[in-house]
DRENDO-1510 file (C-alpha; in Angstrom, 1 decimal, always signed):
<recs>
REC; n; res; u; v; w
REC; 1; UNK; -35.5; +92.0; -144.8 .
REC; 2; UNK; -36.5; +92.8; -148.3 .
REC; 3; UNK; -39.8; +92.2; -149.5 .
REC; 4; UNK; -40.3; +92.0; -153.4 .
REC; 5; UNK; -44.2; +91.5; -154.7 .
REC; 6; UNK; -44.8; +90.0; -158.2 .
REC; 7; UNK; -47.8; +91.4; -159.9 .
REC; 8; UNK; -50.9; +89.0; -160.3 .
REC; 9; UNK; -48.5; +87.6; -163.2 .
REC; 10; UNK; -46.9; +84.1; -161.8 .
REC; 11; UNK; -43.5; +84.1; -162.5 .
REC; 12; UNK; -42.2; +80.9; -164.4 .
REC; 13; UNK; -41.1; +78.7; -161.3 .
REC; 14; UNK; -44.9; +78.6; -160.3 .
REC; 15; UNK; -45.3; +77.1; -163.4 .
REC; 16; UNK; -42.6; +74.3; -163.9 .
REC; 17; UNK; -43.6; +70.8; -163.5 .
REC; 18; UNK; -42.4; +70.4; -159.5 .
REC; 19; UNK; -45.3; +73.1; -158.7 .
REC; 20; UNK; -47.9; +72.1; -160.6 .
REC; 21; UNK; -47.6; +68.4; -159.2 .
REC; 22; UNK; -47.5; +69.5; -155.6 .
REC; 23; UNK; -48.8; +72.9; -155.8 .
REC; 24; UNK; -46.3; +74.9; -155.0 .
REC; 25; UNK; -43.6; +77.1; -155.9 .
REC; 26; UNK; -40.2; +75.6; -157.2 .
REC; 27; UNK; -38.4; +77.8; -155.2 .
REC; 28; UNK; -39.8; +76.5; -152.3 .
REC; 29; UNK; -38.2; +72.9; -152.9 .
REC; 30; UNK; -34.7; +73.9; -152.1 .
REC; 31; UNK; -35.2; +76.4; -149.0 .
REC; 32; UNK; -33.5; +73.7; -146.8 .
REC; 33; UNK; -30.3; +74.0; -148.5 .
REC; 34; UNK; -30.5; +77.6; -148.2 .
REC; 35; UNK; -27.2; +79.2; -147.1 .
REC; 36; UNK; -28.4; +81.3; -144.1 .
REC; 37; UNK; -26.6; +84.4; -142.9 .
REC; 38; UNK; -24.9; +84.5; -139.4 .
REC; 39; UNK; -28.2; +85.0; -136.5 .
REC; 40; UNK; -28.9; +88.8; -136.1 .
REC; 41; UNK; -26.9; +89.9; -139.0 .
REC; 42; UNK; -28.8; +92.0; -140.8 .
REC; 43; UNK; -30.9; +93.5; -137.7 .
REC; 44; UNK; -30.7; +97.1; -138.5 .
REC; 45; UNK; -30.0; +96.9; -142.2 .
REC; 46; UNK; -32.7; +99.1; -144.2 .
REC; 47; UNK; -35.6; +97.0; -146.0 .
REC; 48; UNK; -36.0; +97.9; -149.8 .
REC; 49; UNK; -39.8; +97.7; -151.2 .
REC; 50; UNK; -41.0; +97.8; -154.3 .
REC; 51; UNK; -43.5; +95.9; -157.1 .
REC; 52; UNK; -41.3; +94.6; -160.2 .
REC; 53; UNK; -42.1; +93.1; -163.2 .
REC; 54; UNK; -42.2; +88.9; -163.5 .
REC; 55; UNK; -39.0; +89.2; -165.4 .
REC; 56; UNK; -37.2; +90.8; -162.7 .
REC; 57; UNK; -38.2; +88.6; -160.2 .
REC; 58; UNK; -37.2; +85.5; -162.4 .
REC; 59; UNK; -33.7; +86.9; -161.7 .
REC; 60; UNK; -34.1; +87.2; -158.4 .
REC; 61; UNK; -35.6; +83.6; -158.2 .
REC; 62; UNK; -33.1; +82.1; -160.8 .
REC; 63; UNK; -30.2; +83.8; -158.9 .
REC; 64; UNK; -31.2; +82.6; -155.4 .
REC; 65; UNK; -31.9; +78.7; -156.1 .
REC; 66; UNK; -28.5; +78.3; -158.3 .
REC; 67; UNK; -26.2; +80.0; -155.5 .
REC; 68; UNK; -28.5; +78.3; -152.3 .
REC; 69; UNK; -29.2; +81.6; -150.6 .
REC; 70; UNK; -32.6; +84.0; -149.8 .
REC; 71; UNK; -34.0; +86.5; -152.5 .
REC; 72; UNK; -33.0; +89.0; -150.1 .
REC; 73; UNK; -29.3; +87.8; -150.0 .
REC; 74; UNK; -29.4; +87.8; -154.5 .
REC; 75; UNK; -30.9; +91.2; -154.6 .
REC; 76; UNK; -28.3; +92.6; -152.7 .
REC; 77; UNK; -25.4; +90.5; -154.4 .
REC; 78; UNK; -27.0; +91.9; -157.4 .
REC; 79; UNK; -26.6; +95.5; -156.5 .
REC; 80; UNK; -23.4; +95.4; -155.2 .
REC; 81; UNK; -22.3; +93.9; -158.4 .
REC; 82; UNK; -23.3; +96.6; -160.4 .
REC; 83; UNK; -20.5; +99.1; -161.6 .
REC; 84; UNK; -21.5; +102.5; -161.3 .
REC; 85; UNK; -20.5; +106.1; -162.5 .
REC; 86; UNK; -19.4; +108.9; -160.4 .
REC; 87; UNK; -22.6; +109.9; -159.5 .
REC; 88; UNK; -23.5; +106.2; -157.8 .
REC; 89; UNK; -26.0; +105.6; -160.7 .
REC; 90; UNK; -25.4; +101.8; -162.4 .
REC; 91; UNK; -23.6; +102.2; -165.9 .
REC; 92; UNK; -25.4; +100.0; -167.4 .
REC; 93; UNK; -28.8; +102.5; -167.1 .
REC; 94; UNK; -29.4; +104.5; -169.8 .
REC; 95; UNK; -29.7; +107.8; -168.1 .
REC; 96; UNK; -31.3; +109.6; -171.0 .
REC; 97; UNK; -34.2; +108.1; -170.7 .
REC; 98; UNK; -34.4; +109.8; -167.1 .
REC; 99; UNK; -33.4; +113.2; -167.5 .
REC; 100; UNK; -35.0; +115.3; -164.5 .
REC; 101; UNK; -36.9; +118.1; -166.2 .
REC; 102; UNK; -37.1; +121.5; -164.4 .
REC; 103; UNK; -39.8; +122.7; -163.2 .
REC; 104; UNK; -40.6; +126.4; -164.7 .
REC; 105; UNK; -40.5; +129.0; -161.5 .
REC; 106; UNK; -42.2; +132.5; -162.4 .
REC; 107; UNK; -39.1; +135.1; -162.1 .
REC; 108; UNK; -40.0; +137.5; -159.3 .
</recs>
């Protein structure tokens, strides 16, 4: 199960004209015609948590209601798509802009 939490932002599919006439999401409308994985599939598979922007959760959104499958199903098609370098870090990350700095240790 993977749980992802918008901000107090609503992300655009609260907002299109299907939701505001029967208040609620656009997402919801299709969860019928979801593509459902096999019963007690993903039982002991690790559950990823974290807040992301409204953007990011668009994808998410946008990427679940085109292919007719959960949230949790496009985030991890979405990872596993990503090519990565030797180190398992996506290559499309600029990793400059994460360099770990060291921490200065007195010399003894």
């Amino acid at each position: 199960m993977i749980y992802i939490i918008p901000g107090r932002n609503l992300v655009r599919h609260a907002l299109s004209s299907i939701a505001a006439q029967s208040n609620r999401s656009a997402s919801v409308n299709h969860m019928a015609e979801r593509i459902r994985r096999a019963r007690g599939s993903v039982q002991k598979s690790p559950v990823v948590y974290g807040h992301v922007s409204p953007e990011a959760k668009a994808v998410v959104i946008d990427t679940a209601d085109v292919l007719g499958i959960s949230q949790a199903r496009a985030i991890e098609l979405i990872l596993l798509a990503l090519p990565l370098d030797p180190d398992g870090v996506p290559t499309v990350i600029d990793r400059k802009r994460f360099r770990l700095e060291e921490l200065p240790i007195p010399a003894s």
